[in-house]
Steps between C-alpha positions, in 0.01 A plus 500: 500500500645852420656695752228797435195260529660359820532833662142621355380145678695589863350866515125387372512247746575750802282730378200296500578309804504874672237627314251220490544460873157613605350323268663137536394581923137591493552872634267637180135519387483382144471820329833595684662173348390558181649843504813378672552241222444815205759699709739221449429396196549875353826509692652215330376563202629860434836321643462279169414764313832711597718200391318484147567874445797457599603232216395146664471244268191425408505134670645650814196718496241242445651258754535738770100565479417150472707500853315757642196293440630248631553642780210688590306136390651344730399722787136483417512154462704429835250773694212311295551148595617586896130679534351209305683236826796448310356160427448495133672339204604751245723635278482800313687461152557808248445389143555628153748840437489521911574152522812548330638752719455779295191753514535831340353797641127490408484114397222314695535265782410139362515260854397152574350368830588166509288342745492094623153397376303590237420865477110420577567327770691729710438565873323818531792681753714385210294696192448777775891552484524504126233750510671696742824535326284541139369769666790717720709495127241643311409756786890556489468557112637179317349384210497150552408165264468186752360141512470285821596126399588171607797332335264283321308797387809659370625217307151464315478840428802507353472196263155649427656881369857579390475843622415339906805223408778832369402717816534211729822417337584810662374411843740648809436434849461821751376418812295244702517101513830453256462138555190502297643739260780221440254225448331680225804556314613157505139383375482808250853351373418190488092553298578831362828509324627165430166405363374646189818642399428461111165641496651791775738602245260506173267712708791784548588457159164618409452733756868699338358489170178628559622745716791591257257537228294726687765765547656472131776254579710784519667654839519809251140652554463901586315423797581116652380413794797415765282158641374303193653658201759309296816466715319655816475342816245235425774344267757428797215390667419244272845340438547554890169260512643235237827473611334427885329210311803393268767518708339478845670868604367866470837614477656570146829444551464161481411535132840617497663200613269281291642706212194660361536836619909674425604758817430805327156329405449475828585827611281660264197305580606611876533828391183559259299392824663750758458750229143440471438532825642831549304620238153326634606675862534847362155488283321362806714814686434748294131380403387437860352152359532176321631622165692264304432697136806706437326772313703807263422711833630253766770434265618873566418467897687235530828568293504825680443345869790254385740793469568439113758765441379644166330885539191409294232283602470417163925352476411342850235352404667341185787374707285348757283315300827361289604344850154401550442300168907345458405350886129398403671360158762299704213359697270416201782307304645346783182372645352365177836373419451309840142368348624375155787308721289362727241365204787386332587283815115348500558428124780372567365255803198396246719366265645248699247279642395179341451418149241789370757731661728369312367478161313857557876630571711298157203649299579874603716686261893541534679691238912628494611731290764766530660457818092512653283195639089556437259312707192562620482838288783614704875590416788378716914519377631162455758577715598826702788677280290513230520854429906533588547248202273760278361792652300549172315212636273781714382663190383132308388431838206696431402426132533068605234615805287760230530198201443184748258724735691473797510610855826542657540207774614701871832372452558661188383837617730479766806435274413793266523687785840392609603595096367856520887584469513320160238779354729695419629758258641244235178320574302799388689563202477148394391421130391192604278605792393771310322313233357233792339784678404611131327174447326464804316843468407395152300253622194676485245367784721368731720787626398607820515141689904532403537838581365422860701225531837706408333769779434272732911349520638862421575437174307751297653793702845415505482412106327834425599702739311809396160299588683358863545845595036480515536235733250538800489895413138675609341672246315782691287563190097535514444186287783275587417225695790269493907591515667594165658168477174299574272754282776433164452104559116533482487690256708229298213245640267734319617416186563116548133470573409621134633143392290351754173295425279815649209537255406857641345660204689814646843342465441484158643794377802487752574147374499535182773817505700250712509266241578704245785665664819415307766564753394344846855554649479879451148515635588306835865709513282826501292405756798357712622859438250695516527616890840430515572898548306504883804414637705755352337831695496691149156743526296281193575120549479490124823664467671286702348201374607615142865536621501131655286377125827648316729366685353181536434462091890593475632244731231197340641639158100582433480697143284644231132478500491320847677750671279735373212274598634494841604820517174645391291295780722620757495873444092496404406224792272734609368713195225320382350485869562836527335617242246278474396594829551896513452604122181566279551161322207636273696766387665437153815737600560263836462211251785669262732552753492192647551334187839680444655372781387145433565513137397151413243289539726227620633684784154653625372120519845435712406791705169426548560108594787670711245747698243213546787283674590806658197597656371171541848413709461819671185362803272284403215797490680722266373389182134603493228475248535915487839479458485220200255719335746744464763324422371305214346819359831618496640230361254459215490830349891567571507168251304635274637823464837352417398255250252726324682864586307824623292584223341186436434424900352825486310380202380170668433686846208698264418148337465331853256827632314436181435115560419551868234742448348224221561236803299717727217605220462077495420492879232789557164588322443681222342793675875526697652552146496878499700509906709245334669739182483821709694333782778402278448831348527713795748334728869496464643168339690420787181398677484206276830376469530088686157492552242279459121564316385411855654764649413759269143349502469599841666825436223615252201341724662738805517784279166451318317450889691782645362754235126343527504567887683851450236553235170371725638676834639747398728442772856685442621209768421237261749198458466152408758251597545133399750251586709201311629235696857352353486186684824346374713821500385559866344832460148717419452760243310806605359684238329860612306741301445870549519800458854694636475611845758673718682213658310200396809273450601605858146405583476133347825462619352600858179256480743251421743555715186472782476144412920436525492411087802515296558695216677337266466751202337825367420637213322805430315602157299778389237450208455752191157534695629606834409158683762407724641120523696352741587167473683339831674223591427344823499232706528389881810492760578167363478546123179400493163594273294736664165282460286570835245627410459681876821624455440684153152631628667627820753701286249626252280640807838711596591613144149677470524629851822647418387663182177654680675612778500869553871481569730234473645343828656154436596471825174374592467264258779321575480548909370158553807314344746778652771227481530459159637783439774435688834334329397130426870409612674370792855552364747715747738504201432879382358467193650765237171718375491784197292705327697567134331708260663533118408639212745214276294208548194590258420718238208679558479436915667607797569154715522480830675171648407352854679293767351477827364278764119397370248564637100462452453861368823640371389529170216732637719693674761536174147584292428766746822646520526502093163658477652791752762620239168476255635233261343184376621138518479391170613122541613335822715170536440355844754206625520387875790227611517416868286808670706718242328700281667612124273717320575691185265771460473699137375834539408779259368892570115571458568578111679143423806602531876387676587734814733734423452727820857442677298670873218233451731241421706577820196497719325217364813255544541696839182399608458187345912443686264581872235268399696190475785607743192527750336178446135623619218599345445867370 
């Protein structure tokens, strides 16, 4: 035992033999004893407390409060008994994370009361003294999980549920009748763990998958959780479990000696778990409860209560969760390392009993080739100096497991390791490696499961260094969910699943672009690439990543058109989202431009198949039916405009308006023919561009009512409003009719905002005739069609309240949901907000260009502030990514016209600057 717990231990035990003095001899009423028992507690915990802000490891931490439990357990029990006659049989036994001896600081109290007889049959002074003790803990303010149970009990509850048998497994005696305590472990031993052991196994096996799968099977998520995430504590846990059952020990170092686990294995598992711990203590510190979710905000507490050195909590941060996911990643490998070792063992075993053992083991595959074994789909080296006879051998290494589809066996991964010297600069430079690594990224389909493998030993890193240098590093972005290392190798499992036997009708387009890409190798280089430049603290990642590209092309002796390939996907990575997703897409100059930086066809379908991977890789919600809307409009007419050239897309955009309006003329009545030709008269022919006759149907059917009631009321309030739902692209178009009003876009936007909806996109048009239409984009929190029918009735009822109202007070309007307009974030990373307006980024409008925290309402409040400086919002682009909102807003003066006023341009990006900076509503 450490010198520090030992001394904790001495002074804990003084303390509470002097402080729980009047309690152990009767001299107080029981609200005095319950109040005597808080005092101490508090005491001793703030004592812990001190020690973790002063740098305790995390274990020390954990055990020391587990102690203190102990202790104060102890005393009840001891007082509880004496009172009860002293005469009763019974031993109180902590189970689960207490009963191994480590509890952090807001964990709950799991305890067992192991009594002689069956629970129902206890005497009643007996029950009376469970009760009693039940009772003074939770009085004292313990949250505690129990169960009163024989041994017999125990031992059938345990065979019954694996989660009774694991936190019995952890069963530790604390006070009371020890002898009893003893004669349940021997019978827990003997009908617990040496029985079953096959089926015990299997059943952790599936409990790591499904538990892995939940949480990505990555360590490298934004926001893991420090208890059941991938290499979190629940993983030491589990081989802590199996190795209790396999080797009859809790203690690891005996894996050691059985030669499954190296030292420095060892030391990281050791360490990972300390780590962890730590980190669990301070959230439960700093949050004042059971958190275990390491959120972007507790990321920043608790890298700054750790005393990281760097000045910004941003750096600290950064460098905090590096530590945090090279320990978890140590622990995940390690431990399910560990798991394929121990199945290979059962294997193993099952192969050498009797005669169907026997002919079930000569029929399984064995293979040598190269200096390699294969059996069982795993890789092992025929002998151990494999690679010093040919360190090439690490390179083909990886195309035999790609061609063969092989796992590397544990033994194998550990001698990589022990060759990491061997990768090196000759080894990069090699022709002969060169074209291997060549070859296996040409195998279109089946890149990423190599790739991970290389990861997972070390390889990839140390043989391109520039993507190592991404290894665990934190992307602090909005829409990032995983680590730049883990985000590039998803987004190469984006494109292997285009080969895949997915029939999704909406794969279709991707796979088919896949297919027909000529040069897989530069594809998958580009995305390898493509991020490579976060690690070298330039201002634009791009840059840097187009610094590492060059150099990278020079030293694989990459030329011509696939370094341009390459080259082109690295410096544009993020063009097409960009302005997919912040310009007029319907605008033919938009179109033009983008089409001379593309310049070919063949390299916008690379950059669009490189954006879906992209985004796709980027969190699993990133890629929504909004967004795909966008970016296959993009895509389409950016084609077309390159194969056809300007004039002739401008020729087939008038073609395509002409055809629509004959699609819609087939779907209404004749008497709607005469709306029909003075709607595509009068509006401008932007309104019609990727639509379909449906739409524009109920375009002319809102129009046509909205003049009818205007005409029969007489009513100068008169609207009409309809709604599309987009099921499969996740959102609801809003069309509204009307006549203009002074701030009726910041009204919608305020009867929408009443019912938390989304806007998604807006668009604005003015008919020949004077009748405003607004067609919207909206859809729910969770990208979602707005189809309840309460809901839309609810924000119809405020939209004509607003109009009528004398004046125009949102505030009460949106009163009763107060909270959404609050930030929708919980990150304490500052997130960087602007207001930029410019006068380069269209022709004809002023655009304004938003970064701030979202919120339900902030494009009402960037409506109203527009309206202020009297100008009109002629288009707006609306895009929110992780409670970040990045608008791009295209503004003209009341006569049409760009803003050329340098005072209004300096207050309106003023003002616009205090909106966002502030966060809250106007």
């Amino acid at each position: 035992m450490p010198s520090s717990t030992i001394h904790h231990l001495k002074t804990l035990h003084e303390h509470a033999n002097e402080a729980l003095k009047p309690a152990l001899q009767r001299q107080l009423s029981p609200a005095e004893r319950i109040a005597l028992y808080k005092r101490f507690m508090k005491i001793e915990e703030h004592r812990i407390f001190l020690k973790h802000r002063a740098g305790a490891g995390g274990l020390e931490i954990a055990r020391n409060r587990a102690e203190l439990i102990d202790v104060v357990l102890s005393a009840v029990l001891r007082m509880t008994l004496e009172d009860a006659g002293d005469k009763h049989v019974l031993a109180l036994v902590a189970t689960g994370g207490y009963g191994r001896g480590t509890l952090n600081p807001r964990s709950d109290i799991d305890l067992l009361f192991l009594v002689p007889r069956a629970s129902n049959r206890l005497p009643r002074p007996l029950e009376e003294a469970v009760q009693k003790i039940l009772y003074l803990l939770w009085d004292v303010g313990f949250k505690v999980g129990h169960a009163c149970r024989s041994i017999a009990e125990c031992v059938e509850e345990a065979k019954a549920d694996q989660e009774n048998k694991t936190a019995l497994m952890d069963a530790r005696f604390i006070a009371g009748d020890e002898k009893l305590y003893k004669e349940f472990e021997k019978r827990f031993d003997k009908d617990c763990i040496k029985k079953g052991q096959g089926a015990f196994f299997e059943l952790r096996r599936q409990d790591l998958r499904t538990r892995h799968d939940r949480y990505s099977r990555t360590v490298f998520l934004q926001e893991p959780n420090v208890k059941e995430s991938c290499g979190g504590q629940r993983d030491y846990h589990n081989i802590h479990w199996v190795t209790r059952v396999k080797r009859g020990t809790f203690d690891l170092k005996k894996l050691v000696e059985d030669r499954l686990l190296t030292a420095t294995a060892f030391q990281e598992i050791e360490d990972a778990y300390d780590f962890l711990h730590r980190v669990r203590n301070e959230l439960h510190y700093a949050t004042g409860k059971g958190t275990d979710q390491l959120t972007l905000q507790l990321q920043g507490v608790v890298s700054t209560n750790f005393n990281y050195p760097q000045r910004s909590i941003l750096r600290r941060t950064e460098e905090f969760m590096r530590d945090y996911y090279r320990h978890t990643r140590n622990l995940f490998q390690h431990t399910t390392s560990l798991m394929e070792i121990f199945q290979i063992e059962a294997e193993d075993q099952s192969d050498t009993g009797g005669l169907r053992s026997f002919l079930t083991f000569r029929k399984k595959q064995r293979e040598e080739f190269d200096g390699f074994i294969a059996r069982d789909g795993r890789a092992y080296a025929a002998n151990p100096d494999i690679f010093k006879e040919d360190p090439n051998r690490l390179m083909r290494m990886f195309q035999h497991t790609q061609v063969r589809g092989l796992r590397l066996g544990p033994p194998l991964r550990k001698l990589v390791k022990e060759h990491w010297g061997d990768i090196d600069r000759p080894f990069r430079y090699s022709k002969a490696n060169r074209e291997t690594f060549q070859a296996i990224l040409e195998r279109k389909g089946d890149v990423a499961r190599t790739l991970r493998q290389m990861h997972r030993v070390g390889f990839l890193g140390r043989y391109l260094p520039e993507f190592g240098a991404l290894d665990c590093l934190v992307q602090h972005e909005f829409f990032h969910r995983y680590t730049a290392d883990e985000h590039t190798l998803r987004c190469i499992e984006q494109l292997d699943t285009l080969t895949g036997t997915d029939e999704n009708p909406k794969l279709t387009l991707y796979r088919r672009l896949f297919h027909e890409i000529e040069d897989p190798y530069g594809l998958y280089l580009a995305v390898i690439l493509h991020d490579t430049g976060r690690a070298e603290n330039v201002r634009e990642h791009i840059d840097g990543s187009a610094m590492l590209a060059s150099r990278l092309c020079n030293r694989l002796q990459i030329h011509g058109t696939r370094r341009t390939l390459i080259m082109f996907l690295v410096d544009n990575h993020l063009t097409f989202w960009r302005t997919a997703t912040t310009r007029n897409i319907e605008d033919p100059d938009v179109i033009a431009e983008f089409a001379s930086i593309v310049k070919t066809p063949a390299l916008l379908d690379a950059l669009f198949l490189f954006t879906y991977a992209d985004s796709n890789g980027t969190s699993p919600d990133a890629w929504t039916g909004w967004k795909e809307t966008l970016m296959r409009q993009l895509h389409s007419t950016t084609r077309r405009f390159l194969t056809e050239g300007r004039e002739k897309y401008e020729e087939a955009l008038d073609r395509e308006r002409l055809e629509l309006r004959d699609g819609v003329v087939a779907l209404m009545r004749e008497d709607y023919y005469p709306d029909i030709y003075r709607h595509f008269e009068l509006m401008p022919p932007a309104v019609f561009r990727f639509r379909q006759p449906a739409e524009i149907v109920t375009q002319v059917r809102t129009i046509r009512h909205f003049l009818q009631r205007e005409s029969e009321t007489g009513d100068p309030f008169s609207t009409c409003i309809k709604w599309i739902d987009h099921q499969d692209k996740g959102y609801t178009e809003l069309v509204l009719a009307s006549r203009d009003k002074p701030l009726l876009l910041e009204k919608i936007c305020c009867a929408l905002a009443s019912e938390q909806i989304n806007i998604l996109s807006a668009d604005f048009f003015t008919r020949g005739d004077g009748v405003v239409v607004n067609l919207l984009r909206v859809c729910t929190t969770n990208f979602e069609t707005v189809s309840d029918l309460n809901v839309r009735k609810r924000i119809l009822a405020v939209f004509e309240e607003i109009l009528r109202a004398e004046s125009y007070k949102p505030e009460q309007y949106l009163k009763r949901k107060m909270n959404f307009l609050k930030p929708r974030t919980d990150s304490g990373i500052q997130v960087p907000v602007r207001a930029y307006v410019s006068n380069d980024l269209h022709p004809s409008c002023t655009t304004v260009e938003i970064q701030a925290l979202d919120r339900i309402g902030l494009l009402h409040d960037l409506f109203h502030a527009i309206n202020s400086h009297g100008l009109n919002t002629a288009h707006a682009r609306i895009l929110t990514e992780k409670g970040v909102a990045m608008d791009t807003l295209y503004l003209t003066t009341a006569d049409g016209h760009q803003v050329h006023d340098h005072a209004i341009l300096r207050s309106l990006e003023k003002d616009l600057s205090d909106l966002v900076s502030r966060g809250e509503a106007t």
